[in-house]
C-alpha positions in Angstrom: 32.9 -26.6 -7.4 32.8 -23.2 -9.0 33.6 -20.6 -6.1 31.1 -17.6 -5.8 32.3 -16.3 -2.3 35.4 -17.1 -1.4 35.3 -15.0 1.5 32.6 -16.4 3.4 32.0 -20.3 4.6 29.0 -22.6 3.8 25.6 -20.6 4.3 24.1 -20.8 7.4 21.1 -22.9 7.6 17.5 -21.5 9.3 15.3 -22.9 11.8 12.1 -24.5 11.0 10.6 -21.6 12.6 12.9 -19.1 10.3 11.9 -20.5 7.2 7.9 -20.5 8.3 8.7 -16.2 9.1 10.5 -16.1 5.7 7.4 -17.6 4.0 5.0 -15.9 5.9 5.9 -12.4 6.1 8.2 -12.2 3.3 7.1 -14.4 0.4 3.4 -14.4 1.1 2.7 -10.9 0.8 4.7 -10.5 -2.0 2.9 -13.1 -3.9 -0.2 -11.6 -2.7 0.1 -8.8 -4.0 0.6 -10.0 -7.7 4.3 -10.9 -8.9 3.2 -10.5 -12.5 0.2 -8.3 -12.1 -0.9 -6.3 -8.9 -4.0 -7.1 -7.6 -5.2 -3.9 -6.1 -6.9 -5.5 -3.1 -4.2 -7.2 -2.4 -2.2 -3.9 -2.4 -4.4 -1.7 -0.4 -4.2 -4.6 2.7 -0.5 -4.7 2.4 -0.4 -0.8 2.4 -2.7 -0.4 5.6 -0.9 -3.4 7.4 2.8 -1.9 5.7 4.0 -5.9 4.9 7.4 -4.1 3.6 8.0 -3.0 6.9 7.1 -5.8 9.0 9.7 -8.2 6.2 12.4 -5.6 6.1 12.6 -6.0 10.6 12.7 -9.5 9.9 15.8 -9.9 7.6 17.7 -7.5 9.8 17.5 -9.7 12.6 18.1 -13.0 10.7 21.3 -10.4 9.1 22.3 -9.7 12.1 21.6 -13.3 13.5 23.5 -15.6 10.9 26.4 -12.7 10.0 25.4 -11.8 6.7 25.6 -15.4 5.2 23.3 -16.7 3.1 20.7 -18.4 4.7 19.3 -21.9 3.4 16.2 -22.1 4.1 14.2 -25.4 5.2 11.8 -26.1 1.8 10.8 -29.2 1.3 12.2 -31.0 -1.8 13.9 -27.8 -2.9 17.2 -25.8 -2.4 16.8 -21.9 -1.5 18.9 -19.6 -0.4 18.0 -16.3 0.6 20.8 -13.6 -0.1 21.3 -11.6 3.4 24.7 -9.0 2.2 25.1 -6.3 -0.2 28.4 -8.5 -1.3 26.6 -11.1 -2.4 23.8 -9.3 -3.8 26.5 -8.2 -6.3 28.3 -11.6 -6.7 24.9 -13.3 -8.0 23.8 -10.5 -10.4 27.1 -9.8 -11.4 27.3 -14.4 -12.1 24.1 -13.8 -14.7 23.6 -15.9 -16.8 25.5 -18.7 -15.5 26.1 -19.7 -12.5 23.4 -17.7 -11.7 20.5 -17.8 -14.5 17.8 -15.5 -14.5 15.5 -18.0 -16.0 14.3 -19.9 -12.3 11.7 -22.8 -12.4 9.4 -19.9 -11.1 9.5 -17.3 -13.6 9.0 -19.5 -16.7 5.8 -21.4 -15.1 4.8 -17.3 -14.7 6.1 -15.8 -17.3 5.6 -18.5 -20.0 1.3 -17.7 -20.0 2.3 -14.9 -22.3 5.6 -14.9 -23.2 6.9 -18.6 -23.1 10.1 -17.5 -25.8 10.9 -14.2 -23.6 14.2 -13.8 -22.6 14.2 -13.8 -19.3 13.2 -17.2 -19.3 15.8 -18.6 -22.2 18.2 -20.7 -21.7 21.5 -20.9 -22.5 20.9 -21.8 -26.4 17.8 -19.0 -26.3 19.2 -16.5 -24.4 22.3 -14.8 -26.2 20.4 -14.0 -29.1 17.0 -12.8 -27.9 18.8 -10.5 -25.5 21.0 -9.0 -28.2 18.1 -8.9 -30.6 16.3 -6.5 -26.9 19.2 -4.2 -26.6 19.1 -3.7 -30.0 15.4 -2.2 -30.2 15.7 -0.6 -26.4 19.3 0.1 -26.8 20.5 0.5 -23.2 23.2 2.8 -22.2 22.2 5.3 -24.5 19.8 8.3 -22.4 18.1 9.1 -25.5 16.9 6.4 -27.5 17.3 6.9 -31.5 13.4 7.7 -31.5 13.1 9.8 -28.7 12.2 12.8 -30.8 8.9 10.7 -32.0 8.4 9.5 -28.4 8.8 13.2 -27.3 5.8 14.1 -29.4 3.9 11.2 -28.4 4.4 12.0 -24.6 3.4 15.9 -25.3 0.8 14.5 -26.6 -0.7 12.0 -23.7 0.0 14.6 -21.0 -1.4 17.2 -22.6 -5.0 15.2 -21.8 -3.9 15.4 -18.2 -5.0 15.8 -15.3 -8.3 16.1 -16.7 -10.1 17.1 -13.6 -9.5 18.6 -10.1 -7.8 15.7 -9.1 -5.8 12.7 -10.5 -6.1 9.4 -9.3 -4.2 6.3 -10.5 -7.0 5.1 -12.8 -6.9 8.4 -14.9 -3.4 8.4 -15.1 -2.9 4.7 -16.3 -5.4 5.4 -19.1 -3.2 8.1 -20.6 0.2 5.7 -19.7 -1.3 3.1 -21.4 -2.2 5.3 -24.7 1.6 6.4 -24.8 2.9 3.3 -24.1 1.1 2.0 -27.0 2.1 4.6 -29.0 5.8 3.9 -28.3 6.2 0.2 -28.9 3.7 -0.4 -31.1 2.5 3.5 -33.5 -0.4 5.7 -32.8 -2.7 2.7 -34.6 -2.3 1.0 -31.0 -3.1 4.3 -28.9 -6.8 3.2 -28.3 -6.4 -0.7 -28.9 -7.0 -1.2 -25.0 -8.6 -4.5 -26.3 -4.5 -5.8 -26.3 -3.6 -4.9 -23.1 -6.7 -5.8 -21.5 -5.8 -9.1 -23.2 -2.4 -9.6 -21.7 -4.0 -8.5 -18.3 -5.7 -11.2 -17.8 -3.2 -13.6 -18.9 -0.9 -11.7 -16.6 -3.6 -12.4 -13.8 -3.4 -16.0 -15.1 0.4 -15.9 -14.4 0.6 -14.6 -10.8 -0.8 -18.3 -10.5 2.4 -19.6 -11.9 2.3 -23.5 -12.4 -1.4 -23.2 -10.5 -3.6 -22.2 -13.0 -3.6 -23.8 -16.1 -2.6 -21.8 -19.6 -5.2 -20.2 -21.8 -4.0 -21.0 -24.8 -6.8 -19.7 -26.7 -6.6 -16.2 -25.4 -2.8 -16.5 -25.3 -3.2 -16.7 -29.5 -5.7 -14.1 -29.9 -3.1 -11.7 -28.1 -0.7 -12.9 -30.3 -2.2 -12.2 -33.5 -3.3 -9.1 -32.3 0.2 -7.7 -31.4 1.8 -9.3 -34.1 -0.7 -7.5 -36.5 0.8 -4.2 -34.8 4.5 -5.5 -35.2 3.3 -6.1 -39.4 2.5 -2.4 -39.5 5.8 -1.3 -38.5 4.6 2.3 -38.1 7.3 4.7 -38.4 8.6 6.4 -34.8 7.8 2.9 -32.7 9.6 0.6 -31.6 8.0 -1.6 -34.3 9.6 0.1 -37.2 12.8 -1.0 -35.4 12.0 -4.6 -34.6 11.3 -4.8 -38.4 14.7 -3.3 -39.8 16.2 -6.0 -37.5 16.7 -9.9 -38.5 17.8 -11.1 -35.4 15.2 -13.4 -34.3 11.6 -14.5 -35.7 8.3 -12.9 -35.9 7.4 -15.3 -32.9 10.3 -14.8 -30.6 9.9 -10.6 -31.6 6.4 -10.7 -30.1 7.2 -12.3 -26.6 9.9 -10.1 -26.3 7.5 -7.5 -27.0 4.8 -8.9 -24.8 7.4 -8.5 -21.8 8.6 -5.0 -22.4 4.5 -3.9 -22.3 4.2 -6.1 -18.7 7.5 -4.1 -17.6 6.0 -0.8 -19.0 3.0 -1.3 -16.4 5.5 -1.3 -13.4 7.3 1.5 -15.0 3.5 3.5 -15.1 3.5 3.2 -11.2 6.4 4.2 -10.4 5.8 7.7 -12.4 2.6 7.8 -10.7 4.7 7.5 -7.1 7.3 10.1 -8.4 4.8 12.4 -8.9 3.2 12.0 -5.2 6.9 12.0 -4.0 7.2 15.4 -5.6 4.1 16.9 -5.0 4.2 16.2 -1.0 8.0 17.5 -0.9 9.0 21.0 -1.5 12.2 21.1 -2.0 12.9 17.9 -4.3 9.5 19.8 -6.5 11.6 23.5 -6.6 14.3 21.6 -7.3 12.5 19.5 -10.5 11.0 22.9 -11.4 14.2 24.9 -11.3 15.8 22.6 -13.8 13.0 22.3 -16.3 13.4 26.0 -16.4 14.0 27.0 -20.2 13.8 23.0 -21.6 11.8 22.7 -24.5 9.8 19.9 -24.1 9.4 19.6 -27.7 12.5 18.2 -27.7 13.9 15.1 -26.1 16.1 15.6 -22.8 17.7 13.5 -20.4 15.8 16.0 -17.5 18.6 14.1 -15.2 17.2 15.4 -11.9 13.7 13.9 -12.6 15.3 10.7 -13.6 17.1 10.3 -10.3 13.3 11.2 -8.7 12.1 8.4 -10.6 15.2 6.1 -9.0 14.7 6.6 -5.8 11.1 6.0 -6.0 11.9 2.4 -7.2 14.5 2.1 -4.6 11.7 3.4 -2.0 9.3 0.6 -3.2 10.5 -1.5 -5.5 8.4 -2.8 -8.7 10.4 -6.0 -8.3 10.1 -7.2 -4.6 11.9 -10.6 -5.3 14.7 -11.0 -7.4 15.2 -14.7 -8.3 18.4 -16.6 -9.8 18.6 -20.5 -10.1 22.0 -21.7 -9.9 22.9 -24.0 -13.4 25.9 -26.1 -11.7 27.4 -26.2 -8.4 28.3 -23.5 -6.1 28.9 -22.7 -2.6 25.4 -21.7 -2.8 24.3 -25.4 -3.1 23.9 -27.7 -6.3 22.6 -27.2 -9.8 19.1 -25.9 -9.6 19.4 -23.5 -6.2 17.1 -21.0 -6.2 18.4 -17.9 -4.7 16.4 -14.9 -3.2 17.2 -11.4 -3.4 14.3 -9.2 -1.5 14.8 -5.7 -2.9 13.1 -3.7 -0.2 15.6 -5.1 2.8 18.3 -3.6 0.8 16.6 -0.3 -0.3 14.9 0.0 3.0 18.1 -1.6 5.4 17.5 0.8 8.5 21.4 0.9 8.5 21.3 3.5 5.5 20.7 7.2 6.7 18.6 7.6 3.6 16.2 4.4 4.4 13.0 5.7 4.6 13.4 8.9 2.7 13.0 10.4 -0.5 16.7 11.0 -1.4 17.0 12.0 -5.3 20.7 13.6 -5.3 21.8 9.4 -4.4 21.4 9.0 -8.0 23.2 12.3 -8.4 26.2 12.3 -6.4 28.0 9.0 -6.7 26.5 7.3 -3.3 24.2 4.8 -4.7 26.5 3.8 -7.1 28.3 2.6 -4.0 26.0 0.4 -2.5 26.0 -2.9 -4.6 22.8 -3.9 -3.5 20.8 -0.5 -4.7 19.2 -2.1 -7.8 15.9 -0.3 -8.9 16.9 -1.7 -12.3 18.4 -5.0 -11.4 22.2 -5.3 -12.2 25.0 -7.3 -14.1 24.5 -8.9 -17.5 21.0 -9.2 -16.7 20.1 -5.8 -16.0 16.8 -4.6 -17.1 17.5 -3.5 -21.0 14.5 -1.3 -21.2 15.9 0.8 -18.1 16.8 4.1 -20.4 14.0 4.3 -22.6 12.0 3.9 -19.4 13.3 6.7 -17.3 13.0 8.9 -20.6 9.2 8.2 -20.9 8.6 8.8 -17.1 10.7 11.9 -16.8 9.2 13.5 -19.6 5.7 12.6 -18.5 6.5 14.2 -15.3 7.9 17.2 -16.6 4.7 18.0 -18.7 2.7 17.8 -15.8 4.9 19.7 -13.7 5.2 22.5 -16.1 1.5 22.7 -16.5 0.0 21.8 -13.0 0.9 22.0 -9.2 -0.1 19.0 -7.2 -0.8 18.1 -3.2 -1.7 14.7 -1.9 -5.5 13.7 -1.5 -6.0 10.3 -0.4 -2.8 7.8 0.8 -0.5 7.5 3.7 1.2 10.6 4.6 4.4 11.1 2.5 5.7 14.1 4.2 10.3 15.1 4.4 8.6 15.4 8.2 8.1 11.7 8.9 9.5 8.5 7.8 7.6 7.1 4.1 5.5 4.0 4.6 7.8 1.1 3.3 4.4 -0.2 1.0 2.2 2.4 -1.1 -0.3 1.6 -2.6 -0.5 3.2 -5.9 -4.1 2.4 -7.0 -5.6 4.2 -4.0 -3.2 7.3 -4.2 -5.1 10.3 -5.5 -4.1 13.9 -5.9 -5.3 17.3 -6.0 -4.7 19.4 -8.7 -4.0 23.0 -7.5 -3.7 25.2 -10.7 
């Protein structure tokens, strides 16, 4: 037996009526609301009822209840564990790809509607070489990406078109997102080919389903041939050009990598759109973005660090990733081959011990304290970390600094988000609309 926590004993096992509150008010919602796509109805009733909230309370006590062990829950046929401790938090992301692999029985019934050679659901032959082949072309751990110059443009661009009226509202906003995130992967021939991403949309909508709805391969195809028909072009200053001076895997296996990095984009667009309500509803995080874009040249790329920590604690405040899933691939303390185990974000972004919890804390990312809490993982963490996590914060800081530059902001329509009162643990980003003051 491989040991993954030699400083605990065997997990502690829940009640019938444990596992049933698990399910109920932590699974459900989340699956409600669109694993793979958000379904905005689904999103305003968990923002009215605040679901997060109501889940977070619930893992305390079973914390507090069952000492921080893991805790097996009572599902029929299957083992799952749900991960309760920051320690282990780190132990399974930090055991990726094996013992703990990435790709669960879950994601690839999801994720394989439109991606089905993606790396996140490889296996052990698969995986090695598509992920190399991802850094390559995202190259994480570098701020600026080789292109940022290009992508700089591109964003100028976009934002320029923004806000567009006296107010902005998440539909307005995802429009010009979509445009530059078009532009980025795929040249500005994609800008206005909405045809694409309304495409993988719907087979996204297809995969929140999982093994419930059966595949469209027909429209699966059509997306296919359209994206690779982008990928041919190759346009210089897009990620294109740079899948094409790479041999590392096929045409086919490029464009389901691809096909993943636009689905993560779309979570990476709503979490700029909650910076910038974070921002505009507290005034001295917005001094303090506006004090350091003071003298940048946005025609230039820059790492614009204190925006990038906004965008951080954003995702840390409401994840984009509520469930984080690992399936073990032999035995483990955890339980045998084929354990599922759970890791819900918000309890450990939102764990009431933190004095930070329910407020918007930038300098965390800043001054050293978030990179001492294990289970702080906006971007995911270990070997499995989320590739595209530079070239994302780059796109969304630089989006947000145009619009800072050119246009104060105040809150319209939402739940409060005040540095008065505690944030709601769920927004709801598709009903969030804001003034635009000048």
């Amino acid at each position: 037996m491989t040991s993954t926590r030699d400083h605990r004993t065997q997990p502690e096992t829940a009640s019938v009526a444990e596992t049933l509150r698990v399910a109920l008010e932590v699974a459900l919602p989340a699956l409600a609301g669109g694993v793979i796509k958000r379904r905005p109805a689904a999103m305003a009733l968990a923002g009215k009822l605040q679901f997060d909230r109501s889940a977070v309370k619930l893992l305390r006590r079973l914390r507090d209840r069952h000492y921080g062990r893991p805790l097996r829950l009572r599902v029929p046929g299957r083992s799952v564990e749900l991960a309760l401790s920051a320690a282990d938090v780190k132990r399974v992301l930090a055991g990726s790809p094996t013992p703990f692999s990435p790709s669960t029985v879950e994601k690839r019934a999801a994720l394989s509607h439109f991606q089905p050679h993606g790396v996140l659901i490889s296996g052990a032959a698969g995986r090695p070489v598509r992920r190399r082949f991802t850094e390559a072309v995202l190259q994480p751990g570098r701020p600026l990406h080789e292109l940022a110059a290009p992508f700089a443009r591109a964003i100028a661009d976009e934002a320029a078109g923004l806000p567009g009226s006296a107010t902005l509202d998440w539909d307005t906003f995802n429009v010009a997102w979509w445009r530059l995130v078009r532009r980025v992967v795929l040249g500005a021939a994609a800008r206005d080919d909405t045809t694409l991403t309304d495409q993988l949309e719907r087979l996204r909508l297809d995969a929140n389903w999982a093994y419930a709805h059966p595949k469209r391969k027909q429209l699966r195809e059509e997306f296919q041939r359209r994206l690779t028909g982008h990928l041919d072009r190759a346009e210089p200053g897009s990620l294109a050009a740079v899948i094409a001076a790479s041999d590392v895997v096929n045409a086919a296996d490029a464009a389901d990598q691809v096909a993943h990095w636009l689905f993560a984009f779309d979570a990476a667009g709503m979490a700029t759109f909650r910076t910038l309500a974070l921002l505009a509803s507290h005034p001295a995080e917005l001094e303090r973005a506006r004090a350091d874009l003071e003298g940048v040249d946005l025609a230039e790329p820059n790492q614009l660090r204190y925006l990038r920590a906004c965008l951080l604690d954003a995702v840390r405040l409401w994840p984009t990733t509520p469930m984080i899933l690992r399936e073990t691939t032999e035995e483990t303390e955890w339980g045998p081959a084929g354990t599922t185990v759970l890791i819900f974000t918000p309890f450990f972004h939102r764990d009431p011990a933190l004095p930070y919890a329910d407020r918007f804390e930038p300098d965390l990312w800043l001054d050293g304290r978030a990179a001492e809490n294990p289970a702080l993982v906006p971007f995911s963490a270990g070997p499995a970390i989320c590739p595209g996590r530079d070239l994302v914060q780059f796109c969304a800081s630089t989006t947000l600094a145009h619009l800072l530059r050119g246009h104060r902001f105040e809150q319209a329509s939402g739940p409060v988000l005040s540095p008065e009162r505690p944030l709601p643990a769920t927004l709801d980003n598709f009903h969030l609309t804001l003034n635009v003051l000048g």
